[in-house]
N, C-alpha and C positions, 0 to 999 in steps of 0.2 A: 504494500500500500504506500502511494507517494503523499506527504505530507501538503498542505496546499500557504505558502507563507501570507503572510500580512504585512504590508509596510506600509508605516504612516507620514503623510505629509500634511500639515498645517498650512491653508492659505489663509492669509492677514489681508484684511479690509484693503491695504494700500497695494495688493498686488504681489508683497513679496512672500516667500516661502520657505517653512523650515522643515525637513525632513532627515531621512537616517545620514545622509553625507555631511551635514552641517553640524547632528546632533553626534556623529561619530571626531567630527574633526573637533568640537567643542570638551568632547570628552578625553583628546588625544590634550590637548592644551592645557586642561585638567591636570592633568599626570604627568606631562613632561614641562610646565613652565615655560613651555615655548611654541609657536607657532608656526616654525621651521621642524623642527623636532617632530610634532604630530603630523605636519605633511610627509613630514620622509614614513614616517609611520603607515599612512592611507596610501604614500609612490603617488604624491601632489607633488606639483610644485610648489613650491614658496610664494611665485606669485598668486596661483589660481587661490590657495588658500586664504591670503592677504584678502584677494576680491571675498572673499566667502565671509571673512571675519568683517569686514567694512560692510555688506550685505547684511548680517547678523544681526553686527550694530545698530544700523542705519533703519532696521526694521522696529526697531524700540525705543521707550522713550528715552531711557537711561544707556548705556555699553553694557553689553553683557560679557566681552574679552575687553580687557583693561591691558595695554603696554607700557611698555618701558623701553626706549632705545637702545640700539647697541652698544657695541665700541667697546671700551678697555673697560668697566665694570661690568660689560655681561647685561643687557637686557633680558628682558622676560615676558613674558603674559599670562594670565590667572582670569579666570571670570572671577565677576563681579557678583552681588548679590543677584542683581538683576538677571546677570547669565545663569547662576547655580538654581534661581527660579523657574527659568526659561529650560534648561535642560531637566530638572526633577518633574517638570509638570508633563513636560512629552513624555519623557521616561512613565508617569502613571497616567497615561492617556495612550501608550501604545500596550504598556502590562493589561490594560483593564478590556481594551479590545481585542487582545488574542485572548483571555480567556473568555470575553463573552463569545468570541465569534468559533471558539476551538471544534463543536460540533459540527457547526455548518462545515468548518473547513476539512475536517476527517471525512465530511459526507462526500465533499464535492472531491479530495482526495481518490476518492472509489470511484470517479466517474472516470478516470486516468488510464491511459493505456498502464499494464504493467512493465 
């Protein structure tokens, strides 16, 4: 039996949109403090990523990845409350839709070639 996945994407009033590639790179920046770092993670570039964090941002009222320049101290980037919101609420808005949808999705599953 093949399993049937769910992926979720949130569209915002104004157009933009946040889903598993944005909530995966926010979580890669999470854990490694850097923005560089969680792209080489996902095999981003540093630019596409940079768009993606400035898209993020730019979708809220506050920043949800917060930086800090390079150079001889070492920048860095952390989300912000705003971010740690912004990712915990997808995170229980995709948990909450794979278990309501798990039936249906085991059903349609069996419609699969094997």
């Amino acid at each position: 039996m093949k399993t049937v996945m769910l992926n979720l994407r949130l569209d915002f009033p104004d157009g933009s949109r946040f889903g598993p590639g944005k909530a995966k790179l926010m979580k890669g920046i999470a854990e490694t403090g850097s923005i560089s770092a969680a792209a080489r993670k996902m095999d981003l570039s540093y630019p596409k990523a940079s768009r993606l964090v400035a898209e993020i941002n730019s979708a809220l009222s506050e920043a949800a990845i917060l930086t800090e320049a390079g150079g001889a101290q070492r920048g860095g980037a952390k989300l912000s409350e705003t971010g740690q919101a912004l990712l915990q609420t997808y995170e229980t808005i995709l948990q909450t839709s794979l278990q309501a949808t798990e039936s249906k999705r085991l059903a349609l599953g069996n419609l699969l070639p094997l």
